[in-house]
Backbone as JSON Lines, residues from 0, in Angstrom:
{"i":0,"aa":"X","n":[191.97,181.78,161.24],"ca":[192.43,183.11,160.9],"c":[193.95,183.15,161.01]}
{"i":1,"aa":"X","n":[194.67,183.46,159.96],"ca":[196.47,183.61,160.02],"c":[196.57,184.37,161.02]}
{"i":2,"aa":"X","n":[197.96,184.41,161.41],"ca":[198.28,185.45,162.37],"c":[199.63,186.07,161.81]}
{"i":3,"aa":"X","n":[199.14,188.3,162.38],"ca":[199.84,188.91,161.38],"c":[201.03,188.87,162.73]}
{"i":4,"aa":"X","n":[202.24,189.07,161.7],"ca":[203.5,189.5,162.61],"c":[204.08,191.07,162.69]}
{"i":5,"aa":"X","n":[203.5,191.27,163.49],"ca":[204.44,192.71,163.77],"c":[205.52,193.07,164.17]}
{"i":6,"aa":"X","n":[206.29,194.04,163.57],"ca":[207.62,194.33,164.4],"c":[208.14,195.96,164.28]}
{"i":7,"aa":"X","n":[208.43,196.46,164.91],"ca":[208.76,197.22,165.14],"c":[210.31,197.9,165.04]}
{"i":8,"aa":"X","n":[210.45,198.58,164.01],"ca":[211.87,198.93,163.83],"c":[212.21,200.7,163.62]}
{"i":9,"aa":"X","n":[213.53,200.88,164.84],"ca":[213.96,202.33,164.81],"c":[213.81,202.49,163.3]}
{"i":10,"aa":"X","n":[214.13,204.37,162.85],"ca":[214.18,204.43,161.69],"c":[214.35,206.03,162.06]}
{"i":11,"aa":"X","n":[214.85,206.89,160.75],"ca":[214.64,207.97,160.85],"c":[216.29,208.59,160.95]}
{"i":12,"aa":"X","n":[216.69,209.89,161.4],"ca":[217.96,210.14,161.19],"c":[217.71,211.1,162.53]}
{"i":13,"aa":"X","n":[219.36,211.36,163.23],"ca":[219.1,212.22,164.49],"c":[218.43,213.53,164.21]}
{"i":14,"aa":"X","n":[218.01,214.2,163.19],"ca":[217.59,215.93,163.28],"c":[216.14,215.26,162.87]}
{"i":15,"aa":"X","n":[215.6,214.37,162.79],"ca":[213.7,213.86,162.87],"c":[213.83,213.43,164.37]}
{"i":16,"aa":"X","n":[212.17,213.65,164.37],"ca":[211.53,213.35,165.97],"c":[211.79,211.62,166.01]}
{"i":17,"aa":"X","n":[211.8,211.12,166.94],"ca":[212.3,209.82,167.53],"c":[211.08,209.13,166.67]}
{"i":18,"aa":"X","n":[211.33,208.04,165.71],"ca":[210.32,207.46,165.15],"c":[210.8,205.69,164.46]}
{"i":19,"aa":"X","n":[209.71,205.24,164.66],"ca":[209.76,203.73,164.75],"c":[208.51,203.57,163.76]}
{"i":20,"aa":"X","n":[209.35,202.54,162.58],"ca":[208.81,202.07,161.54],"c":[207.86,200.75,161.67]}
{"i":21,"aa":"X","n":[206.61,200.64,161.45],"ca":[205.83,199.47,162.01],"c":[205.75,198.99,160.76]}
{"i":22,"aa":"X","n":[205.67,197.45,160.88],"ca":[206.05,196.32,159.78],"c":[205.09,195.49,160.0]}
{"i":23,"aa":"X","n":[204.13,195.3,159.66],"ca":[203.18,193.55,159.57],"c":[203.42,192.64,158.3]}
{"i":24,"aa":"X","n":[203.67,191.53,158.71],"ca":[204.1,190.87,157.44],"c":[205.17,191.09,157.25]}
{"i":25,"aa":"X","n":[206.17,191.9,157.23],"ca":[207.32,192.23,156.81],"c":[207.62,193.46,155.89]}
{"i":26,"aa":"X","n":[205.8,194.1,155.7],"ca":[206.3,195.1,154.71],"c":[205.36,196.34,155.85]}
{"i":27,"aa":"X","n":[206.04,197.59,155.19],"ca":[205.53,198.94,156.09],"c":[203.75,199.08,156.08]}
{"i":28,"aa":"X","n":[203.37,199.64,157.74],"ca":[202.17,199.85,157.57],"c":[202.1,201.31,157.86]}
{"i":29,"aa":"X","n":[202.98,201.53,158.22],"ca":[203.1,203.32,158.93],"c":[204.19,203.3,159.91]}
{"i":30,"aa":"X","n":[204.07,204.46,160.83],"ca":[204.95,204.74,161.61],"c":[204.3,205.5,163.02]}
{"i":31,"aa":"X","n":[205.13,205.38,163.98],"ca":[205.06,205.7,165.19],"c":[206.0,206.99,165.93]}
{"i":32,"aa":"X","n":[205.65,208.05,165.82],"ca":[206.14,209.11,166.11],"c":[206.24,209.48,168.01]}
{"i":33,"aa":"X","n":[207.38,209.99,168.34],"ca":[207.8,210.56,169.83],"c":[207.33,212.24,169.44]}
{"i":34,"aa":"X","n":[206.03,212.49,169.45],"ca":[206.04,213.96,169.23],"c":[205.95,215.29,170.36]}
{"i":35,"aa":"X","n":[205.9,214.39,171.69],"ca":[206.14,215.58,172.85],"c":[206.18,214.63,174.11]}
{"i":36,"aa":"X","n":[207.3,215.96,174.88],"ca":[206.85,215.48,176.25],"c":[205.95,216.02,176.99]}
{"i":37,"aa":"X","n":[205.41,216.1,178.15],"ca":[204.48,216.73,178.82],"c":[205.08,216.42,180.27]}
{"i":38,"aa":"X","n":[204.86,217.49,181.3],"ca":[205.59,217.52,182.59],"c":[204.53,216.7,183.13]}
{"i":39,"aa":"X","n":[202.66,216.79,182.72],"ca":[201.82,216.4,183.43],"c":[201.17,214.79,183.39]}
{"i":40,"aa":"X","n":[201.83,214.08,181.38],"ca":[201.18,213.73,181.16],"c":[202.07,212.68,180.58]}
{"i":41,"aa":"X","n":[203.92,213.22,180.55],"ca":[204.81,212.39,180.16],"c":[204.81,212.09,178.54]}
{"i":42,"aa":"X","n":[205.63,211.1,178.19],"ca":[205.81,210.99,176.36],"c":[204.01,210.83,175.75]}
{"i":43,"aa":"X","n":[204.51,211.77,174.78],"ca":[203.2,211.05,173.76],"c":[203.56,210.63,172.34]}
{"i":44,"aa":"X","n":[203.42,209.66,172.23],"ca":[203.36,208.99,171.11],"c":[202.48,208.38,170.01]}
{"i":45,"aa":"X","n":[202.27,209.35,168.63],"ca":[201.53,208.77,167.68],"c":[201.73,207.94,166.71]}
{"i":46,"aa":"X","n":[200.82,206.73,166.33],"ca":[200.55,206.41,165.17],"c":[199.86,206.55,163.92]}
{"i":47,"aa":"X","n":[200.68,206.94,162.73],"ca":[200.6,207.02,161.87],"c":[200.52,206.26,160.53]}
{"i":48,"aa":"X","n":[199.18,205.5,160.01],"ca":[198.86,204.82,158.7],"c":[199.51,205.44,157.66]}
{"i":49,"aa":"X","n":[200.2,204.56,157.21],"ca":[200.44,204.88,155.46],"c":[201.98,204.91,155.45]}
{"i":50,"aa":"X","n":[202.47,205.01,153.98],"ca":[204.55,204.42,153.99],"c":[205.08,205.8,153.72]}
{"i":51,"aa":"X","n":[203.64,206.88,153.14],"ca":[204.71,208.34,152.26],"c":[203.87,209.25,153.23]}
{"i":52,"aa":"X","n":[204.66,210.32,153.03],"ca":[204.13,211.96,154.07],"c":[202.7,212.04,153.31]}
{"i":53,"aa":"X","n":[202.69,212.04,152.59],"ca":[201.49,211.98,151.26],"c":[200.32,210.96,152.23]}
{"i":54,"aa":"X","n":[199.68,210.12,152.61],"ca":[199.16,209.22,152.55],"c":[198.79,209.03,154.53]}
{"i":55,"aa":"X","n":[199.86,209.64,154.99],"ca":[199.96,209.29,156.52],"c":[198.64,210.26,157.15]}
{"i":56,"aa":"X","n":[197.69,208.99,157.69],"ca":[196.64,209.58,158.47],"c":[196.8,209.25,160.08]}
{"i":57,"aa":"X","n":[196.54,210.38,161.1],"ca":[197.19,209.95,162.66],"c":[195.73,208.88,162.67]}
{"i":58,"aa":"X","n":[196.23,207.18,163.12],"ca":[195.53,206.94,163.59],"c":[194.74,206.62,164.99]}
{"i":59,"aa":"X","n":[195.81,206.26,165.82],"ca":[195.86,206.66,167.4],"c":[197.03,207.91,168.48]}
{"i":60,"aa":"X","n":[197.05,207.82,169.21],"ca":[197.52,208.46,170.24],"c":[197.89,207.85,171.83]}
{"i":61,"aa":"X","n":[198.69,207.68,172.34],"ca":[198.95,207.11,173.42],"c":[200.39,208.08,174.15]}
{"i":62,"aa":"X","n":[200.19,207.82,175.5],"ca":[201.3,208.5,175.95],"c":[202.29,206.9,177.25]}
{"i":63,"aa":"X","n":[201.8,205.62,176.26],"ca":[202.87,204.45,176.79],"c":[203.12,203.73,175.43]}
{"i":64,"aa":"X","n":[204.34,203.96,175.32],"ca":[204.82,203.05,173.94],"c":[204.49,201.96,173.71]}
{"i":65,"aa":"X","n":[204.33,201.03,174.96],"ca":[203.77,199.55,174.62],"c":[202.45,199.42,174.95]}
{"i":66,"aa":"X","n":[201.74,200.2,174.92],"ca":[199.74,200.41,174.85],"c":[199.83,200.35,173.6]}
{"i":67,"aa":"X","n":[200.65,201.58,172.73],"ca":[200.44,201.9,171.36],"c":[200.54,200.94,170.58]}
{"i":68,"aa":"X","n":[201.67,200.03,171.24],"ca":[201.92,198.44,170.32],"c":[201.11,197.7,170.13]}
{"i":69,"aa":"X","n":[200.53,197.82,171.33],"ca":[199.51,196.58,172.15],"c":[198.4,196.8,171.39]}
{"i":70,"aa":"X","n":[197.44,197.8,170.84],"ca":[197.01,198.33,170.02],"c":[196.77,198.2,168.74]}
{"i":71,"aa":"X","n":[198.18,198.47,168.41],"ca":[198.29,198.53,166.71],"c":[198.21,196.32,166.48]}
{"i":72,"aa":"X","n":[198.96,195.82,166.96],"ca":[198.81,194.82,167.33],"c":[197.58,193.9,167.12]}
{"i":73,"aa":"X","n":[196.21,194.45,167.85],"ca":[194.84,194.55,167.61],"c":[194.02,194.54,166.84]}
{"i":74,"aa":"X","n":[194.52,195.97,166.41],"ca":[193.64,196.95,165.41],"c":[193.79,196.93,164.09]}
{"i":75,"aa":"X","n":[195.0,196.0,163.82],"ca":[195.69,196.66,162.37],"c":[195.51,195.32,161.42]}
């Protein structure tokens, strides 16, 4: 079985929520959104399938950035 390469790259402009462009292979699979903090529960961070607003389905949820990696990593 090949093995896919993932990477992970900032993206986005300062007035969007903190978001990181996920790459397998080298081309886009979606993106990874900073969409809240929580006093109880700390960052949460989603992933999002697909390259256009059009197309993007949430596919997980995590509130540790490198679970979510660890994850997509996995799953994808």
């Amino acid at each position: 079985m090949a093995q896919h390469r993932f990477t992970f790259v900032d993206a986005g402009t300062p007035d969007e929520p903190s978001k990181i462009e996920v790459r397998k292979d080298g081309q886009p699979i979606g993106r990874i959104l900073h969409v809240a903090e929580s006093q109880h529960m700390g960052a949460i961070y989603r992933f999002y399938r697909g390259q256009t607003s059009i197309d993007l389905k949430t596919a997980a949820q995590y509130s540790d950035l490198d679970e979510l990696k660890k994850w997509i990593r996995e799953t994808q």
